[in-house]
N, C-alpha and C positions, 0 to 999 in steps of 0.2 A: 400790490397794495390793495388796499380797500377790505377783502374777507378778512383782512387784519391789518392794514399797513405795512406787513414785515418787510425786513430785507432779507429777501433769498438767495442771498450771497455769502460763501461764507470766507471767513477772516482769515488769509493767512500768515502766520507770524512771518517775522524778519529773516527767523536763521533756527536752525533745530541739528541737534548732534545725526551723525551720519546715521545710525540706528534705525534712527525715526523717520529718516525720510523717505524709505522704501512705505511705510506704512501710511505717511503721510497723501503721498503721490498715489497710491491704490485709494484710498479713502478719497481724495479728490477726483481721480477718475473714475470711480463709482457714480460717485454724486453728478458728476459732468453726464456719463451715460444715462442717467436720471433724467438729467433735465432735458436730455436730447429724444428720450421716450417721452416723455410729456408734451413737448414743445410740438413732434408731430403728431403727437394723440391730439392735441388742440387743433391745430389747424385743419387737422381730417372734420373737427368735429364743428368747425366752422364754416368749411368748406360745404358739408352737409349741410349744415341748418341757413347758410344764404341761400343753398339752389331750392330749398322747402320755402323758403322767407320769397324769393321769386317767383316762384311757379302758381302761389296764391297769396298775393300782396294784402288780400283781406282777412286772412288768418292771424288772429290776433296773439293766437296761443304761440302760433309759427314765428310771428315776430319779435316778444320777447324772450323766447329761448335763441332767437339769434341777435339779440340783446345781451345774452345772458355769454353765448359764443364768441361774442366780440371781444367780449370783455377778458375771457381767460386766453384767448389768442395774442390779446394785446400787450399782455404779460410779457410775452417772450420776443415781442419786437426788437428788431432788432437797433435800430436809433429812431429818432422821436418822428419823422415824417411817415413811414409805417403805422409806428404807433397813434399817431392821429389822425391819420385814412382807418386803420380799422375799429379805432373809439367813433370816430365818425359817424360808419354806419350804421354802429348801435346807440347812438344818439338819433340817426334819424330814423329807427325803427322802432325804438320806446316811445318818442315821439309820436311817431302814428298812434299807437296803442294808444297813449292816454288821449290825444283828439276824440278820437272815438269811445272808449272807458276812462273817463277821468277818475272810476275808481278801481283801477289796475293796479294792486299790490306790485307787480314785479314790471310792470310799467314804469312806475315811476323809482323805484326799486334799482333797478338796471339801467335804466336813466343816469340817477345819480352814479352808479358806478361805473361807466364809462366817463362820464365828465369827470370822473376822479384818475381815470388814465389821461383823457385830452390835458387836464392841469398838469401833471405830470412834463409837457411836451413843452411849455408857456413859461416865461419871464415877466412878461407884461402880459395882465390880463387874467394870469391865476388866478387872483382874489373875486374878481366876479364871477367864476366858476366855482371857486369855494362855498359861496356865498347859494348859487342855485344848487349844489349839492344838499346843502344844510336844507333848504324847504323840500327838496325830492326824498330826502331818506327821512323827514319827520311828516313826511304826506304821505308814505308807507308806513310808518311806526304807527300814525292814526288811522289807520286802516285796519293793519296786521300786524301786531308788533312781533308775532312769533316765525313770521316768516323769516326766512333762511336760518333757523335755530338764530331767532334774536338778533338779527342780520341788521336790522336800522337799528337799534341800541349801540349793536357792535362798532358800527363805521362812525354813529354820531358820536362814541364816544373818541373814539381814534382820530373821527375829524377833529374835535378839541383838540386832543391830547399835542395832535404834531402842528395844528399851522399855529399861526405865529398870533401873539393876544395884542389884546386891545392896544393902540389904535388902527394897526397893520391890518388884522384879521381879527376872526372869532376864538382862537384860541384860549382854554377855560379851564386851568384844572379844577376847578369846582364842576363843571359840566361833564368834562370829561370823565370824572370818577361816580360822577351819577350815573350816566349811561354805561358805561362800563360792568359798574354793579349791576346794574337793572336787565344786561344781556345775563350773565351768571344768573339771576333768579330764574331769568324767563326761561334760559334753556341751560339748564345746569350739566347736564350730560356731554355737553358739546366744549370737544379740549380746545377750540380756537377762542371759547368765549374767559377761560382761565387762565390761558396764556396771554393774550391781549392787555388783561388785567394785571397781571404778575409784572410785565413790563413796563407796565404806570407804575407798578409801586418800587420796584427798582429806578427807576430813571427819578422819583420823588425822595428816594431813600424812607418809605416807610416801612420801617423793620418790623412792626407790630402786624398789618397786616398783611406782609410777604410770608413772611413765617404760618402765620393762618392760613392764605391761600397756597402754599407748597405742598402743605401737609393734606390739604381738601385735594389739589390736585395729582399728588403724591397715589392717591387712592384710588381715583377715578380712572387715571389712563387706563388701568390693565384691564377694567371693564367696557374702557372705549375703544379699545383694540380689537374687542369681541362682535359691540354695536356698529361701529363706522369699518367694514373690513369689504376686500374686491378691489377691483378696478379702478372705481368711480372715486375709492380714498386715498390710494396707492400714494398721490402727488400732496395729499395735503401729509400725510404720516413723514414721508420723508422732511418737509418744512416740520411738523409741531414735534418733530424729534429732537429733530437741531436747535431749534427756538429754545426744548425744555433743559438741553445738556447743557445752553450759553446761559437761562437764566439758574440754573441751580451752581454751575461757575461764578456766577457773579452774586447770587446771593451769598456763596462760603467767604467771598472777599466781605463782605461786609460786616461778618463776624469777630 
């Protein structure tokens, strides 16, 4: 969640003719193999950035890149008491940072997106987590708004979009479709900030501007395969792949 909310799970049907299931079963253990490269690409890179994050507890640069470590490790936790020992620690390493720079872009940045993993783990209690999410990613937005390609746009508008509205939470689709747009203007190149969006207007049923943005984002990817390409994208390609094959499946149902 958070760089988009997604679910990175993917859906399998009920029952498929005999044909399909050899093809189905390699496509799934593809993607499994996937997520099992990722998951200790993460950790090594976690593991890395706490023993830099300890060895100079004044490094501020050190702390929210393991802020930042935390947060993609916690990903792939495996049930929620993991997952909130290592949102944890990057809650209390953004934390330091902004003590000390209260005007740290990915301080408060990475901040917020760990307490978007800690909520994850909560029944009771999410909403006030929600609630200090919203001030930490629009305490970045008024800083930076272009940081992480539109990155507090992106998540305030995703925070709308999924918790729950008034009087439960903050949940807006008027908010949520602000920010949403406003990450597409700020970083238009970037396929997380299209997809994001494409899924608000599916789940809204607005056919006017699904169709608009399909066709902007129809164009774009083959030149974002060029710009966002290596290692470092490997894990999000495999997500805004699958994301784009289920939205352009569910935009043909709507036809």
């Amino acid at each position: 969640m958070y760089s988009c909310f997604g679910d990175t799970t993917l859906a399998r049907p009920g029952c498929l003719c005999l044909s399909l299931i050899g093809l189905f079963t390699a496509s799934w253990l593809a993607f499994s193999e996937n997520l099992s490269i990722f998951a200790q690409r993460a950790e090594k890179h976690f593991q890395e950035a706490r023993k830099k994050f300890q060895a100079s507890t004044n490094d501020f640069g050190a702390a929210w890149q393991f802020g930042r470590a935390c947060f993609d490790w916690a990903d792939f936790a495996k049930n929620d008491h993991q997952r909130e020992s290592i949102a944890g620690e990057g809650i209390a390493a953004c934390r330091r940072v902004i003590a000390e720079d209260p005007k740290s872009v990915p301080g408060h940045y990475y901040l917020a997106m760990n307490l978007g993993q800690l909520a994850q783990t909560k029944t009771l209690g999410a909403l006030t987590i929600v609630d200090e999410m919203e001030r930490e990613f629009k305490t970045a937005r008024d800083l930076d708004a272009k940081f992480d390609y539109a990155g507090p746009d992106r998540n305030l508008g995703l925070l709308y979009f999924e918790a729950p509205g008034w009087p439960a939470s903050i949940g807006s689709k008027a908010k949520a479709r602000q920010h949403l747009q406003r990450a597409v203007q700020l970083a238009p190149r970037y396929p997380e900030n299209h997809l994001c969006i494409l899924e608000a207007y599916l789940k809204w049923g607005d056919k006017k501007n699904l169709v608009r943005e399909l066709k902007i984002t129809e164009e774009l990817l083959p030149q974002a395969r060029k710009e966002f390409t290596g290692e470092a994208w490997a894990q999000s390609w495999v997500d805004w792949d699958k994301r784009w094959k289920r939205i352009r499946e569910k935009a043909a149902e709507l036809k």
